[in-house]
N, C-alpha and C positions, 0 to 999 in steps of 0.2 A: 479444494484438493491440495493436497501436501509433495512440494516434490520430496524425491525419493530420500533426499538428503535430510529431510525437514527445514529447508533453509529457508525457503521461502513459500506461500500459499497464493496457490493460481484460483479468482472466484470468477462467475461470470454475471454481471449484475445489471439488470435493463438495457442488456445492448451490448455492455462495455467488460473487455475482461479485463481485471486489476490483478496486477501482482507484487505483491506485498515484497520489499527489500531492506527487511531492519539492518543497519549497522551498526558495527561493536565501536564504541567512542573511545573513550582515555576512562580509565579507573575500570573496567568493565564493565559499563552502563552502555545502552543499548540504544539506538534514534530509530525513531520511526523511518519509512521509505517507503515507495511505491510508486510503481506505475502503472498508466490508465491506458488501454487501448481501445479502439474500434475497427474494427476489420483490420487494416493493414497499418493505420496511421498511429502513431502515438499519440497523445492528445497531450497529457502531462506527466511530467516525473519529477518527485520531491524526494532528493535525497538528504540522510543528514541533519537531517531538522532538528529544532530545539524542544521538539519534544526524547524525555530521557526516561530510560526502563531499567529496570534492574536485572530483568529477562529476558531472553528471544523471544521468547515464545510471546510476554506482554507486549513488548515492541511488534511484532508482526499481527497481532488484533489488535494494536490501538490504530497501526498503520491501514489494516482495513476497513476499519470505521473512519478514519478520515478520506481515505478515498468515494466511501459509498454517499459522506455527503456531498464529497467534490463532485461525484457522478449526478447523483439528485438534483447537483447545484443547475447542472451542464444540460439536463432533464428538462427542467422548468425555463432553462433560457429556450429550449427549442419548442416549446410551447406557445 
């Protein structure tokens, strides 16, 4: 789901809701972000990363595809 602003996208994925927080770097290129919750706790937040977009919009799904393997990753340990 998109907030209103389209800034960021709230998903809820096996348990854990991720929401995506791309920021804008130098030249106008884009870094992935995100953070992972479960119920009340945070678990992880990657801001800033060296990953680089030319987009919001790229930056905010490539940011949730690395969250949902982080969450997969976090899945398979509780198994």
């Amino acid at each position: 789901m998109l907030s209103p602003d389209k800034q960021f996208e709230v998903l809820n994925y096996k348990g854990y809701t991720i929401v995506s927080q791309p920021t804008q770097g130098h030249d106008d290129l884009w870094h992935d972000g995100y953070q992972i919750i479960k119920g009340d706790t945070e678990i992880a937040s990657r801001l800033n990363t060296e990953s680089i977009h030319t987009t919001r919009d790229a930056a905010r799904d490539s940011s949730l595809d690395f969250a949902r393997i982080e969450v997969d990753n976090l899945v398979a340990l509780d198994e």
